[in-house]
N, C-alpha and C positions, 0 to 999 in steps of 0.2 A: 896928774898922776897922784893919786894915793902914798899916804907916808907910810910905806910898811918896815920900816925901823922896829926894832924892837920897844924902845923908850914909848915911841906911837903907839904901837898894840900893846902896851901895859895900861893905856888911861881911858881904852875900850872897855866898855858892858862885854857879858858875851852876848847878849842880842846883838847889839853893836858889830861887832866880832863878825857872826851870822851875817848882816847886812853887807858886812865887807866884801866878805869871801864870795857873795851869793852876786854880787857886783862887778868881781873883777874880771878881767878879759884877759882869752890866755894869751893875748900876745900882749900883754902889759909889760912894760920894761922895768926891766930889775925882778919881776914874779919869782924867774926859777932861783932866785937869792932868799927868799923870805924865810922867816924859820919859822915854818909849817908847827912844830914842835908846841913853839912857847906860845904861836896864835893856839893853840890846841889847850895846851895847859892853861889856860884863860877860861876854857869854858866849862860851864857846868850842865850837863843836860837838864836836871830837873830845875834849873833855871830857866829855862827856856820854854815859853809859852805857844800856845799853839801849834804851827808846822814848820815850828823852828829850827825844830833837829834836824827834821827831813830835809829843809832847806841846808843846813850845814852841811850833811852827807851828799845830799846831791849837785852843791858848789864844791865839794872835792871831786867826786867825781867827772863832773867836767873841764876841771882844771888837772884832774891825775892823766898822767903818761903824754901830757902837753907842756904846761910850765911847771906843775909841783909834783916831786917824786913822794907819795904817802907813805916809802921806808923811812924816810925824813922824822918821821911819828916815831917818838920812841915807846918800847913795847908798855913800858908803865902808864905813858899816857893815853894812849890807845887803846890797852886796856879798862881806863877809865872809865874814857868816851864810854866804852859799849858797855861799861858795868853799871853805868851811871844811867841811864836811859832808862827811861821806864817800860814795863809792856807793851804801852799805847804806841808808845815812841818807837820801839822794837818792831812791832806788828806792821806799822805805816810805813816802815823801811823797808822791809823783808818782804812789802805788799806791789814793791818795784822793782821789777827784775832787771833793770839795770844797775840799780841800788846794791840790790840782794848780792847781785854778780861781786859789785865791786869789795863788800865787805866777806864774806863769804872768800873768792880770792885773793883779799889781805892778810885773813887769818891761816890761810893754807897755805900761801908765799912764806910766813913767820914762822912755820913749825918747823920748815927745815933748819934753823939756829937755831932754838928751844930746843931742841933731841940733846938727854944726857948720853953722852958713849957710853958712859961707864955701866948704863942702865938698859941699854937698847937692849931689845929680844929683836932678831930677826922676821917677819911678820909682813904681810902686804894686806890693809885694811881700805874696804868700801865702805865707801860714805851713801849715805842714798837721806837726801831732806827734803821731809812732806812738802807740795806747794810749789813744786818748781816749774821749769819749763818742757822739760822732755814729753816726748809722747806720751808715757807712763804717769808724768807727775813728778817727777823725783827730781832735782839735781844732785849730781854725783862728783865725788872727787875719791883719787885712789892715791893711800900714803903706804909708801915703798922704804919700810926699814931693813935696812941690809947692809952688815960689812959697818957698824958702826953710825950711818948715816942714814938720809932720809929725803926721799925722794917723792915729789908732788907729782899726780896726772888728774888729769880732765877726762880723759879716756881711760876705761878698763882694760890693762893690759897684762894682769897676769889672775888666776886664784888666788882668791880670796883666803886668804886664815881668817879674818870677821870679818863681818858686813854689820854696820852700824845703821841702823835706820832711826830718824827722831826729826820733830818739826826744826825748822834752823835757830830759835828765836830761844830754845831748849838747848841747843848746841850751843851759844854766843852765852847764857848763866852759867851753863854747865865751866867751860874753861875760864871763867871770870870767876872764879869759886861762889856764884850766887845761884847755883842750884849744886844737887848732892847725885852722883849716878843712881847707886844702890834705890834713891826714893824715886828719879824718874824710871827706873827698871820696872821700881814694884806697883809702879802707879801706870805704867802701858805706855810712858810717851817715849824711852827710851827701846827700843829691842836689837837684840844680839844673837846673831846668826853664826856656828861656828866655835871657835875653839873659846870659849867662856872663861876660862883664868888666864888666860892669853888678855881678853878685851880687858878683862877687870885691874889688869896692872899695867895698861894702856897709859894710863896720864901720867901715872909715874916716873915713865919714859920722859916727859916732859917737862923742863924748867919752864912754867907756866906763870906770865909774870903775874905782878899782884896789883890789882889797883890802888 
């Protein structure tokens, strides 16, 4: 069995690290104990050579909703993770939709805590991101603010106030403050369908952590 102490995973590379995770079995004993977290805060992506990232994100994946909970991640370091990534790195994740699913569904699980009350506008926004699986092309997720709060779907279940369409990889710089709305607006990869100063004071709604 693997030393997953912390003292252990402090004298780890993050390749290192990467090799661990991409290794372990989810019925390893002791797994669902590890602090996901600090193995996390270890790594750097542009340190990370080759399909190394992609190996990282898809040994969370098969270890998520088995031994390791990825709320465990907290939002500054996870953050990171995906501000940290390069395009190459981004594109080759976003390029597996089992991958795509699981990041894509971590950052939409997260935004229900990030909503400031004190800032919410009532408002039910579609998501639609180039590249996905549906008939269409698209996958979608619908965010439900109302009454202060903020509610996630997979399904579309009410009108729309905006419908957001943008590639997902545009979506994951944008809320990482490493891309700017207004520029992907005026450059075609972001579009907004629907009530336009509504979308534009969108993130604001959002304590959006920092990496």
């Amino acid at each position: 069995m693997p030393d997953l102490s912390v003292e252990a995973v402090s004298r780890l590379s993050p390749s290192e690290l990467v090799t661990l995770i991409d290794q372990l079995d989810p019925g390893t004993e002791g797994l669902a104990d590890i602090d996901i977290d600090a193995i996390a805060q270890r790594i750097d992506p542009a340190k990370l050579p080759g399909d190394e990232f992609v190996r990282l994100i898809s040994g969370l994946q098969r270890l998520s909703g088995v031994s390791v909970d990825l709320a465990r991640i907290g939002p500054r370091t996870f953050a990171r993770l995906i501000a940290g990534a390069s395009k190459d790195q981004l594109e080759e994740v976003l390029g597996r939709p089992e991958l795509r699913k699981l990041i894509l569904g971590e950052i939409f699980r997260r935004m229900r805590t990030h909503l400031r009350p004190e800032k919410a506008v009532d408002g039910v926004i579609h998501w639609r991101f180039t590249g996905g699986t549906d008939e269409d092309g698209y996958d979608r997720y619908e965010t439900v603010i109302e009454n202060r709060t903020c509610a996630i779907n997979q399904e579309m279940t009410r009108d729309s106030r905006v419908t957001i369409t943008m590639p997902p990889q545009d979506f994951l710089r944008l809320i990482t403050s490493n891309a700017s709305a207004p520029v992907l607006f005026m450059t075609g990869k972001l579009k907004v369908r629907g009530d336009l100063p509504f979308a534009a004071g969108m993130l604001h709604m959002f304590d959006l952590p920092k990496p």
